[in-house]
C-alpha positions, 0 to 999 in steps of 0.5 A: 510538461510539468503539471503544477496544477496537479497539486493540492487540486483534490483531497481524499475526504473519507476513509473506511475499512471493514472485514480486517483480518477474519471476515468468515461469513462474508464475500469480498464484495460485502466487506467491500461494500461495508468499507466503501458505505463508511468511506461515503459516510465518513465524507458526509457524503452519500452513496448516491453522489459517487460518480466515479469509482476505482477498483479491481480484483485479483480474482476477476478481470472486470470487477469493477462492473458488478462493483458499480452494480453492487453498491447501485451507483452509476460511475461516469469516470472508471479505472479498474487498471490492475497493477498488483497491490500498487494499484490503489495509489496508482489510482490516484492520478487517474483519479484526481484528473478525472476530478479536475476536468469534470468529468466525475464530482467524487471518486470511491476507490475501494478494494476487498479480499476474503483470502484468508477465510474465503473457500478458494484455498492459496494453492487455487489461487496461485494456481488461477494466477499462474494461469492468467498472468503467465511468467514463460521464464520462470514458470517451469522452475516452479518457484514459490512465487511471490515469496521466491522472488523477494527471497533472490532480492534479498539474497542479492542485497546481502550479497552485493551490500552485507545486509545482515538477516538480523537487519532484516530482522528488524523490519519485522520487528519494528513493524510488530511494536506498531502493531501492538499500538493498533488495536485493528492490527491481526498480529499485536503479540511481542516479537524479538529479533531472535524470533524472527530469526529463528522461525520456520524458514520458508526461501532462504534467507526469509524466514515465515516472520519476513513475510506478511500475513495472509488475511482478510480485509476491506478499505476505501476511500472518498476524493474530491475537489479541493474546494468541495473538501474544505466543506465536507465532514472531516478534515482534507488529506490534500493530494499533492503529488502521484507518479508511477511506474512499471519497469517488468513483469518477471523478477528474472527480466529486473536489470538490477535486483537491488533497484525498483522503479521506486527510484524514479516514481518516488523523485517523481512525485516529490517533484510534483508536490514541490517537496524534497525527502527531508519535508516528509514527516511520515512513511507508508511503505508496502512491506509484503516482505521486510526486504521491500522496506529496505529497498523502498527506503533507499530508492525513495532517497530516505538513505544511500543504496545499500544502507537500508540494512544498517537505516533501521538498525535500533528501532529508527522505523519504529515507535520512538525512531526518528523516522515514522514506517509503517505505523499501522503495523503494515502488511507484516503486522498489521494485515495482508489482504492479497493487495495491500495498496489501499491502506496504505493510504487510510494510514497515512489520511488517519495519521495527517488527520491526528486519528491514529490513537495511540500510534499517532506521530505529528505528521503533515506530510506524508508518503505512500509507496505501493509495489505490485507482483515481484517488484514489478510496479511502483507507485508513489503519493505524497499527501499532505494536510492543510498547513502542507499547501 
């Protein structure tokens, strides 16, 4: 059944980010609290009027309780769903539900990673990973896992459509003349297509510049009601639609290595904000590699499967292009934190709000896109300002 009273019924009402690309000196439970008490702040709001909180962690399978303890707040409504670095847009349904029944009056959804400057090195981690989530098929080939996996999609759309690495390259690129309008971005020096293809490779066909950066880093955001928003400190990000979906684990267990389930959340939520592609100003897409952009753009219907390589060809995502992609910087340029989910959305708020600075782009209806693991989950928002209810 179509739940039309989904859309516009909460707004996202602060946003706040902390520890962004070297947080040494500081745990991820401190940066993320640095992030969630700006978050709170930036809503007029104060810690003591969280009610319900959403968060997880790569690092521990029940995060959300010394979170709750952490910040001192007592939650009546909780999701700590783990989905990889989807997540934190997946959250929103819950979210927004939870806030039109009543059971919760604000929710703060936050995250934080000290990966690059923690004291638990990449290798540990992926060795903790393995052992928490183990991939029985692939595991005994020992692939570089995620980066292996992005590499055989890649390979694959280049095989089956003739998507050049100079396409791909461009992802990276576009994505890095973002970055230098951001002054929080971690990578912001000039960066050319022949760079990115003539850097160290790492799993053929990516080279080091296809792939996103390792730092640290913090977000969160504040939902509430909708007629509680309008009152509040900042301008309301109105939630209008949100949908997602998880279709395997393993890369090996993908039917097509070319389509996500991006091509189903993604009409989905669209759908539920009664909007179609051509209404969307402006696009968050989680680029952990520059193959997602492409496969992202054609599954969400910004272009026909197969022609994502040829969509960005001269700058078309990038500053002065015609569609607005990842204006942060994104997880190429920007940051990386283990999962990026989360700012997704504090760039697309910051956008619809008109406080993005120099990168600002005239936007009132933006789309966020999360991905978890190895195109394993998929999650899509549409957000929008006032004049888009």
């Amino acid at each position: 059944m179509k739940d039309n009273t989904f859309r516009g019924a909460a707004a996202i009402a602060g946003i706040g980010h902390a520890g962004l690309g070297n947080a040494a000196g500081f745990t991820e439970m401190e940066i993320l609290a640095q992030a969630s008490a700006r978050a709170v702040a930036d809503a007029g709001l104060r810690m003591s009027d969280i009610d319900g909180l959403c968060t997880c962690s790569a690092s521990a399978t029940m995060w959300a309780m010394p979170v709750a303890e952490y910040l001192g707040i007592k939650p009546t409504f909780i999701d700590s769903t783990m989905l990889g670095g989807s997540s934190f847009v997946a959250h929103l349904a819950p979210a927004v539900h939870a806030l039109m029944s009543g059971e919760c009056n604000a929710v703060l959804v936050c995250y934080g990673s000290t990966q690059r400057s923690g004291t638990m090195n990449r290798a540990a981690v992926g060795k903790m990973r393995a052992a928490l989530d183990p991939q029985p098929f692939e595991a005994p080939y020992e692939p570089l896992q995620p980066i292996t996996a992005y590499a055989l999609a890649a390979a694959r759309h280049m095989h089956e459509y003739g998507t050049t690495r100079e396409q791909l390259a461009q992802v990276a690129v576009s994505a890095r003349e973002w970055a230098q309008l951001n002054p929080d971005a971690w990578s912001r020096d000039p960066l050319s297509l022949d760079q990115v293809l003539a850097a160290r490779p790492v799993c053929d066909p990516l080279t080091v510049r296809d792939c996103c950066l390792l730092t640290d880093g913090a977000g969160a955001f504040v939902l509430v009601r909708s007629d509680r928003a309008r009152d509040l400190a900042q301008p309301p990000v109105y939630v209008l639609g949100n949908a997602t979906e998880v279709w395997h684990r393993q890369i090996s267990s993908m039917q097509d290595l070319t389509v996500t389930a991006a091509s189903r959340s993604g009409p989905r939520a669209l759908a539920q904000a009664g909007l179609q592609v051509p209404d969307v100003d402006l696009v968050c897409l989680y680029d952990a590699f520059t193959i997602n952009v492409l496969l992202f753009l054609e599954d969400l219907g910004f272009c026909p499967k197969g022609e994502g390589g040829r969509f960005v060809e001269g700058g078309r995502i990038g500053p002065g292009g015609s569609l607005p992609v990842n204006t942060n910087g994104g997880g190429l340029s920007f940051g990386h934190p283990g999962m990026y989910g989360v700012f997704l959305v504090l760039e697309a708020v910051a956008q619809l709000r008109g406080q993005a600075g120099a990168r600002q782009r005239s936007a009132d209806i933006a789309l966020v896109h999360g991905n978890g693991a190895t195109l394993s989950s998929q999650s899509t928002a549409v957000l929008g300002t006032a004049a888009a209810l």
